[in-house]
N, C-alpha and C positions, 0 to 999 in steps of 0.2 A: 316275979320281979326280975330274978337275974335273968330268966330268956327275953326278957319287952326291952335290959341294960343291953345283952348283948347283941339285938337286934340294931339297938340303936347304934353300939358303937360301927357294927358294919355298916350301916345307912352311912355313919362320916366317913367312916375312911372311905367308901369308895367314891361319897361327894367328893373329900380330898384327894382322892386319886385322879378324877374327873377333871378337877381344879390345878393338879399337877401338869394333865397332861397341856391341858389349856396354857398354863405358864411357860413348860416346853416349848410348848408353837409360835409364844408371844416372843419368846426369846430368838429361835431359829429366824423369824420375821425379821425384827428389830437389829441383830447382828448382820443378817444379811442387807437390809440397808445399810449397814453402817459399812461394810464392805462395797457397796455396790458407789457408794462415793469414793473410791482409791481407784476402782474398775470402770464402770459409766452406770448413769442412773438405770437406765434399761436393760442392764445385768438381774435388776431385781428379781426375787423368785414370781412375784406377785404380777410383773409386767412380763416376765418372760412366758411363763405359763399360760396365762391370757391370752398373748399375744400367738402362741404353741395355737389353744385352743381354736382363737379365731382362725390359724391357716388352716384346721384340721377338720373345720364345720362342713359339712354339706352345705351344699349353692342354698338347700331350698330352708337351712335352719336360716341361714342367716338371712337372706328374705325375709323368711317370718318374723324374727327381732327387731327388724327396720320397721316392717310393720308396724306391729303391735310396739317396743318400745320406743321407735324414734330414733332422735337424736341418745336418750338415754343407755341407747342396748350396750355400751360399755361399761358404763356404771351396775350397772343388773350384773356383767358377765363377771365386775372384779367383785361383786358383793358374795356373787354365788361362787367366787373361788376361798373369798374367803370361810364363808360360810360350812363350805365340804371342807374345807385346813381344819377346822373348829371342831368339826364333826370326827375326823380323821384322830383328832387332837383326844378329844377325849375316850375313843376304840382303845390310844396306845396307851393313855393312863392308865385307864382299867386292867388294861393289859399288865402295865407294869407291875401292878398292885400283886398280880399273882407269881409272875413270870417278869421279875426285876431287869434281866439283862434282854431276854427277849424283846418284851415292850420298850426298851428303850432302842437298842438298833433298828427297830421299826419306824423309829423319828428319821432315818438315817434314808429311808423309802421318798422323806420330804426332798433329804437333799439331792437323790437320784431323779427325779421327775424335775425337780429346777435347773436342774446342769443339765439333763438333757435337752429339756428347753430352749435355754437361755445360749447353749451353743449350735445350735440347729436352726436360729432366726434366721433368717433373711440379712440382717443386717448386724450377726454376729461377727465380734473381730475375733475368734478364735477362741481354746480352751479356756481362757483370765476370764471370761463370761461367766464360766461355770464354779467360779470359788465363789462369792456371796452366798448361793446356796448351799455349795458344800460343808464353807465357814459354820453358817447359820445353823445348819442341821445336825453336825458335832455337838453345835455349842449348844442345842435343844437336846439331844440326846444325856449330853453329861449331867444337864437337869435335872431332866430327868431319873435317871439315874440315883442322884442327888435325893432327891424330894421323896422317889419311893424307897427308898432305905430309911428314910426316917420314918412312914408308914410302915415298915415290913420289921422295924428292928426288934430284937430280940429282947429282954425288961433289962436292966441297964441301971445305972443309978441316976439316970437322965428321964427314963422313963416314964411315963403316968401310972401310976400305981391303979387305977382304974381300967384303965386299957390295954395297958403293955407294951403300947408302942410309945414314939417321942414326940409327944404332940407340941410341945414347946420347941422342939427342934425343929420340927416344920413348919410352925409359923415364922420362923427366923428365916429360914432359909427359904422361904416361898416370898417372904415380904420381903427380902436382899434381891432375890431373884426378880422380883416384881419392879420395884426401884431399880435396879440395873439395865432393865430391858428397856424400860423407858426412858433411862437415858442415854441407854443407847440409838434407841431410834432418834431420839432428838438430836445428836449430834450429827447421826445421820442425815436426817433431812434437811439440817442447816447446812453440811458440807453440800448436799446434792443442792441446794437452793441457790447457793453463792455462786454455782456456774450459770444456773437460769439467771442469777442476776444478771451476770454479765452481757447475757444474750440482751435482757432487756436495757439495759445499760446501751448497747449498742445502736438497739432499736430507737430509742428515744433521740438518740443522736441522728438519726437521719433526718437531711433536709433533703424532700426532692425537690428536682431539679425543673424547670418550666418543661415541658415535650414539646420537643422541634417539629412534631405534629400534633398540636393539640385535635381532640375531639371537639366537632361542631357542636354547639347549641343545642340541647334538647330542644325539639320544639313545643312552643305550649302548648298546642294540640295533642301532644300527645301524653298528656295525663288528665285523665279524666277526672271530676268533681262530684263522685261517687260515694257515697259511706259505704265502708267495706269492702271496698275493692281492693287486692294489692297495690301499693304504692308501685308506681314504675321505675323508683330506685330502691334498690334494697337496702335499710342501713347496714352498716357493718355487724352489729350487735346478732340480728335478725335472719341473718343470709346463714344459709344450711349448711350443717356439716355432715359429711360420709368418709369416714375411712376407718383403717385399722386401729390408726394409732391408740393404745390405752393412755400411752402418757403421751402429751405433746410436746411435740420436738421444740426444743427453745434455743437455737442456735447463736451462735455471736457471729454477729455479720464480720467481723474483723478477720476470724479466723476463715471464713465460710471460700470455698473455692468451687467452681464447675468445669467438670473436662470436658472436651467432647472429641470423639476417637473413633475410631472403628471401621467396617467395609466402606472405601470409595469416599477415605478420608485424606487428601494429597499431605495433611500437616493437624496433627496434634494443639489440639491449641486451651489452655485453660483462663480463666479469669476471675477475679475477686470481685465481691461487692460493688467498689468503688470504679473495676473498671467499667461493668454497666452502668454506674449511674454517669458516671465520664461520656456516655455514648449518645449519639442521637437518640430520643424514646420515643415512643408514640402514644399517644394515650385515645384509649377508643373503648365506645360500651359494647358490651358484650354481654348476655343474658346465659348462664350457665345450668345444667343441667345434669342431674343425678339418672343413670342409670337405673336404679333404684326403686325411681319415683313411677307409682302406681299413679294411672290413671283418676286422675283430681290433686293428686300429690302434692305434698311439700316443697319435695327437694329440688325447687329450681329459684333461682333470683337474679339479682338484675345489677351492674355495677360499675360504675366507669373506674378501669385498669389503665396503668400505666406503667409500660416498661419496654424493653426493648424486643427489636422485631427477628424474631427468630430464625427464618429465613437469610438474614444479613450475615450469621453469626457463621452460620449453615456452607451457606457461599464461602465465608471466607474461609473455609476450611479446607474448600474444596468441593463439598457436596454439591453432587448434582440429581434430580430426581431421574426416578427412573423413565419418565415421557422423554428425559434427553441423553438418555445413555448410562444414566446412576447404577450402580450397582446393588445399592442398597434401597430398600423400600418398605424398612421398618425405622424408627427411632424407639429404643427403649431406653426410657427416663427413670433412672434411679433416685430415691429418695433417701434421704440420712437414714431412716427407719426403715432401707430393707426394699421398700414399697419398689415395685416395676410394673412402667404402663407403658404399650405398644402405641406406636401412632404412624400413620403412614405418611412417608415422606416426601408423597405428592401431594395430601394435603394442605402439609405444611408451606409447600414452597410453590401453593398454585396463585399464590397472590392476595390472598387472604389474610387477616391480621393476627397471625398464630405469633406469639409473644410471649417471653418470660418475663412476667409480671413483678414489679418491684415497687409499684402502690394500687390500693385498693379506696374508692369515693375521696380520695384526696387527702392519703393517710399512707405511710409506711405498709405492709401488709402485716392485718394481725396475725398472732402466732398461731391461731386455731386454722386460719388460713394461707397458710406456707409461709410465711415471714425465714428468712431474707427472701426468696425466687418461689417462683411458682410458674407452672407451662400452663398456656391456655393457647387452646387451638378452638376457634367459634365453629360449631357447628358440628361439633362431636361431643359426644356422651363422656362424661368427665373421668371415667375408667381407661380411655384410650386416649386422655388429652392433657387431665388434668394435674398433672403432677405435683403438688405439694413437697414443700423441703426437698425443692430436687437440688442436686447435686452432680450427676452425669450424665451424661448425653452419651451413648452407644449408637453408632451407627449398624445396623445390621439388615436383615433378611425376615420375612414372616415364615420361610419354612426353618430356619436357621433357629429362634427361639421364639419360644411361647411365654409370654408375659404372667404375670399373677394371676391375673381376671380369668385370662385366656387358660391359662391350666387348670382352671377350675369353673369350666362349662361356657363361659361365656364368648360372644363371638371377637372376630379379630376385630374387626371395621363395625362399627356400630356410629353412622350418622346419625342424627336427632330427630325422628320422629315427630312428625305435623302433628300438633298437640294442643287442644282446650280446655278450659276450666271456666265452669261459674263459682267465682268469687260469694259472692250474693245474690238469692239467700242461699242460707249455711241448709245445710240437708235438716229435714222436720221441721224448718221454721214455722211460725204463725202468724204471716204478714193478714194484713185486711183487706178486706174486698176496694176494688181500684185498680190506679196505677202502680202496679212494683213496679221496682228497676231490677230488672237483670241487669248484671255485669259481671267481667271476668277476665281473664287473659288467654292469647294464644301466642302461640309459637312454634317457628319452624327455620332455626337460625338458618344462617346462611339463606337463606331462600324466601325468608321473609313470608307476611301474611297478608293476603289479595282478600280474601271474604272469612265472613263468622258467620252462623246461622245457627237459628236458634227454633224449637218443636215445643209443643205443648201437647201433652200428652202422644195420641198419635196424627195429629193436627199435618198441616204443610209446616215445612221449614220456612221462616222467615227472616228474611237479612238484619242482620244488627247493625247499628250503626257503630264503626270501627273505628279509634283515636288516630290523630295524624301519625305514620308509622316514622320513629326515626331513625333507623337504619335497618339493614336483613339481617344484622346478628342479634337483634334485641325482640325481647316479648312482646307485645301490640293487645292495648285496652281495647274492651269492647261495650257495647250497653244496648239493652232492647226496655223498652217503654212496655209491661207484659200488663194487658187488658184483666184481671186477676179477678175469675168469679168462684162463688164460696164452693167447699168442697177441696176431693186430694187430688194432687195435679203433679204430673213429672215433668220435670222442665230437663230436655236433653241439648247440648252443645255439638256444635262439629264443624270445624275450619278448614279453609281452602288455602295451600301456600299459595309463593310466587310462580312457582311454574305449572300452575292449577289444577293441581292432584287434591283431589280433597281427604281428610283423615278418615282411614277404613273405619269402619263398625266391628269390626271381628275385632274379640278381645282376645289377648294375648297378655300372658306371665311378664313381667320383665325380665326373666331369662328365658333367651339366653341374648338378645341385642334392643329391650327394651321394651315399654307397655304399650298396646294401644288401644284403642277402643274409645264412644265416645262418652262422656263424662255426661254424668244424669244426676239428678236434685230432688228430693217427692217432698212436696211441701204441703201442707193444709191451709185453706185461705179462711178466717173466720169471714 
């Protein structure tokens, strides 16, 4: 009986040591948000770290996340950070259990890995980065510390006469500890919340303004009367997200400024919120496009933007492209969070409607989507154009600097690939013998879409009939009337732009400038 008592009381303590270490990590957490509101929310261990992780991924891991998770692959990457903390969490408990001072300076390993982080961002203001985790990881260490002394203590007149250690002193101090940490995080994220307020505060307060150029009339031709076809406007809710950010930036348009500077700049010139919306806008659709996006993919949608013309801004600075003497023939776009994207500056100013955007379908821009600014250049890959939360505009050189993407395999110039999809049917359907509709979309911004054709199995290609196109920057419906007899049948796509290149068949990675290939459907007709 006393070896099955004394088995059991080591089963608790080292549950409790388990649970110690666990309380440690809740607390290191919890403090360090609650620091990271005196410093900025992005100081956080938990955002820093992440955000570490993502620059430090391989091209081809994070491909594979977009894949397989999607829009989600951020949420997986902070769950699995927390996850390994927890794990980590409970190593140094046990630890402590044995080796009281050891296991506790090893909480100390959390605050090293968050500072490093958190001051090595991209879009760190310096060493102040690195105290919420510093803060956090002390204040989990002395917990610790804390918790396993009442575990490890000597018989005492506080003691359990059963066990010999303090078991009533550790449930005090685990349950103080416990309640402390939780109110600390809360205070925390109410102080970090009260500045997203304000950001949103701000936002709600905009009223845009009419654009001195509006956008023509969609035509009604050009949305087709299809079930399951992409809508030809994307709502806001609906339209894709791709980028680093863990937490999204919520800026206050009040405070929000953009400079722009640099090679073959005659004059410095910055501006607030108010003064683009003060400015002539333009409002024009543009169909936008991920990088990313595998062949039948997601991540592209469709949107009438409104904001000002980039080019103008450009001019007045002085810039001039390099076709007329420019010296510069890079733009790198920096973003509040770090983010740098290359874009070439004949693009920009070859007459084309590249513009930093300051509403999105007749709305402010949402914050998931750059809210206050955002760059759009039509007809490039949103890696080289698209800049969310930007903030600066650098004029420079493409041998001079290498942009994020671009440091990390991808190409400099990545125009947007002549691209199709069957919308309908979805891949293994079980349509009936008849008429199906094929339908889908293509696209080849800038350049617009001349023909769609469509294959049955390995049949002739035959023309689909294509929605009226309204403009070269935007995606273009399509639909074929498919004669459908029973049996398994691959329905293949493949579009011709404007300047009548039609889309290869050679498949291709999207890295390192994009997917191609054509997009195929294997259906069974009952």
């Amino acid at each position: 009986m006393r070896t099955v008592r004394i088995n059991r009381t080591a089963l608790t303590r080292n549950a409790l040591a388990a649970l110690s270490g666990l309380l440690a990590g809740f607390a290191a957490l919890t403090v360090a948000e609650l620091v990271s509101a005196a410093v900025r929310p992005e100081a956080g261990p938990v955002t820093a770290v992440g955000g570490a992780a993502i620059d430090r991924t391989p091209v081809q891991v994070k491909d594979w996340a977009i894949r397989t998770f999607g829009e989600n692959d951020k949420v997986v990457l902070q769950l699995g950070i927390v996850v390994t903390l927890a794990l980590f969490a409970v190593a140094v408990g046990l630890l402590a259990l044995r080796h009281r001072r050891t296991g506790s300076a090893a909480v100390l390993v959390f605050g090293a890995v968050g500072t490093a982080a958190a001051v090595s961002r991209p879009d760190s203001t310096g060493p102040v980065d690195g105290l919420p985790s510093l803060v956090g990881a002390v204040a989990g260490a002395l917990l610790l510390y804390v918790l396993a002394g009442r575990l490890t203590a000597p018989r005492t007149a506080t003691a359990d006469a059963e066990t010999g250690w303090d078991r009533r002193g550790f449930l005090v101090a685990a349950t103080a500890a416990a309640a402390a940490s939780t109110a600390a995080g809360a205070v925390g994220r109410g102080l970090n919340g009260r500045s997203a307020q304000d950001a949103v505060t701000s936002r709600n307060a905009v009223k845009l303004p009419a654009p001195a150029s509006p956008a023509e009339p969609i035509p009604a031709g050009a949305r087709l009367r299809v079930r399951d076809i992409s809508p030809f406007t994307t709502p806001n809710k609906d339209f894709y997200r791709v980028d680093t950010a863990l937490v999204i930036p919520k800026v206050d348009a009040n405070g929000w400024r953009l400079r722009i500077h640099g090679e073959g700049v005659r004059r410095d010139l910055e501006f607030t919120y108010q003064d683009l919306l003060d400015r002539p806008l333009i409002e024009r659709e543009i169909t936008l496009c991920c990088v990313s996006n595998e062949v039948g993919g997601p991540y592209i949608g469709h949107a009438r933007w409104i904001g000002v013309r980039l080019a103008d801004l450009l001019k007045e600075a002085g810039v001039k492209p390099p076709s007329r003497g420019g010296k510069a023939d890079q733009i790198i776009a920096r973003s509040v969070d770090g983010m740098t994207l290359g874009t070439p500056v004949e693009d920009v100013m070859d007459g084309r409607d590249a513009m930093l955007a300051l509403g999105m379908n007749g709305e402010p821009l949402p914050f998931v989507h750059g809210f206050p600014v955002r760059m759009l250049v039509p007809g490039l890959y949103g890696y080289v154009s698209a800049c969310k939360w930007i903030e600066e505009i650098e004029l420079t050189t493409f041998d001079a600097y290498d942009a994020y993407w671009v440091k990390r395999s991808w190409a400099r110039r990545a125009p947007i690939k002549t691209q199709s999809r069957i919308d309908t049917p979805k891949p293994f359907a079980r349509p009936g013998a008849g008429t199906v509709m094929v339908a889908g979309v293509a696209w080849a911004q800038h350049r617009g879409i001349e023909k769609v054709e469509i294959r049955v199995d390995d049949g002739p290609w035959r023309p689909a009939s294509l929605a009226e196109q309204d403009t070269v920057d935007t995606w273009r419906q399509w639909s074929y009337p498919w004669k459908a007899t029973p049996g398994s049948h691959t329905l293949t796509v493949r579009a011709t732009d404007g300047t009548g290149e039609t889309q290869t068949e050679k498949r291709t990675k999207t890295v390192p400038d994009g997917a191609s290939g054509w997009h195929s459907v294997v259906v069974t007709v009952d």
